[in-house]
C-alpha positions as CSV (number, residue, x, y, z in Angstrom):
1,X,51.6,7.9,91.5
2,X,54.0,7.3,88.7
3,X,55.3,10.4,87.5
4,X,57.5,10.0,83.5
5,X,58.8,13.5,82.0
6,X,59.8,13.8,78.9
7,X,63.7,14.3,77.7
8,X,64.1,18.1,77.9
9,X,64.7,20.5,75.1
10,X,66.1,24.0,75.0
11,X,62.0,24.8,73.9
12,X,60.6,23.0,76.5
13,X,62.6,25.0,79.3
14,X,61.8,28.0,77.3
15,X,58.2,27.3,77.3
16,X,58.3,26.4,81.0
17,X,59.9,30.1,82.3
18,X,57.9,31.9,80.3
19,X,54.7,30.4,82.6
20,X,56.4,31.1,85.7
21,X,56.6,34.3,87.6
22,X,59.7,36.6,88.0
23,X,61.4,38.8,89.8
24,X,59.3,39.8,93.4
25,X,56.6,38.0,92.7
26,X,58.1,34.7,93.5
27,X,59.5,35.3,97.2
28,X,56.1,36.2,98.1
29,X,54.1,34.1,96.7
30,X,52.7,30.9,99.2
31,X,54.5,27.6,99.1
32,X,51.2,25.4,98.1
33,X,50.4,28.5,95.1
34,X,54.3,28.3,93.6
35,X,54.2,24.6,93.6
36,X,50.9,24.6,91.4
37,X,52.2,27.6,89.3
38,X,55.2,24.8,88.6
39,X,52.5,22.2,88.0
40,X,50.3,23.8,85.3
41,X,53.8,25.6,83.6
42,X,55.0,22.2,83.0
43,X,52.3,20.7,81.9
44,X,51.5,23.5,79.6
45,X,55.3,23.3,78.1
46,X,54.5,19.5,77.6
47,X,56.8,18.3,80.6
48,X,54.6,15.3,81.8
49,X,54.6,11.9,79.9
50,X,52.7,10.3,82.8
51,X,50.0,11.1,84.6
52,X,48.4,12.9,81.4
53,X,46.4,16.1,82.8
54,X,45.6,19.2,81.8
55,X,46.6,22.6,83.6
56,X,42.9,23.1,84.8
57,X,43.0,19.8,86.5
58,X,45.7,20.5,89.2
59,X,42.9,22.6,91.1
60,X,41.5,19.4,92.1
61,X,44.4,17.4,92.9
62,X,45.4,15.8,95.6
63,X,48.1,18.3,97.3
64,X,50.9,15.6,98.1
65,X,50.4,14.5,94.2
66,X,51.0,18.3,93.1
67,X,53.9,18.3,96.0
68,X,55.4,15.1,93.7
69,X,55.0,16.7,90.3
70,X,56.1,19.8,91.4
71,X,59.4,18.8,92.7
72,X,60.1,15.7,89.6
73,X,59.6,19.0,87.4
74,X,61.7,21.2,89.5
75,X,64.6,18.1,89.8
76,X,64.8,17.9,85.8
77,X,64.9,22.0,85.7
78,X,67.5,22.1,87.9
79,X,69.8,19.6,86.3
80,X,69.2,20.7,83.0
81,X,70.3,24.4,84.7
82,X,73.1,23.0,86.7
83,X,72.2,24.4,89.8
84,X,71.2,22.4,93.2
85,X,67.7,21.8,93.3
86,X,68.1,22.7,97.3
């Protein structure tokens, strides 16, 4: 799968934590779960050029193609944060 996100924006990183849990919530929450919440938050904030989906669709994804998405949105986070994506 080819996976294009768009050039990130101050309101596109806003609209991305604001979809994503905080605090407690996130060291407990399941691998596979987190990695969809990062899905459907980027999607929603308007992160994916290509594939084109909607937030409803990543319940029927392929898991390895959420895996993908989830860490090319969590590698443009992390830069545009400066911290190691590790």
């Amino acid at each position: 799968m080819e996976i294009k996100l768009i050039d990130l924006k101050q309101r596109h990183l806003e609209a991305f934590v604001k979809e994503m849990p905080t605090g407690q919530d996130v060291g407990q929450t399941p691998v596979a779960v987190y990695m969809g919440m990062v899905v459907r938050a980027a999607c929603k904030a308007g992160w994916y050029l290509e594939p084109v989906f909607k937030p409803e669709d990543v319940d029927e994804m392929n898991p390895a193609d959420v895996r993908d998405l989830s860490a090319a949105a969590m590698k443009v986070y992390s830069e545009a944060m400066g911290v190691s994506p590790s």
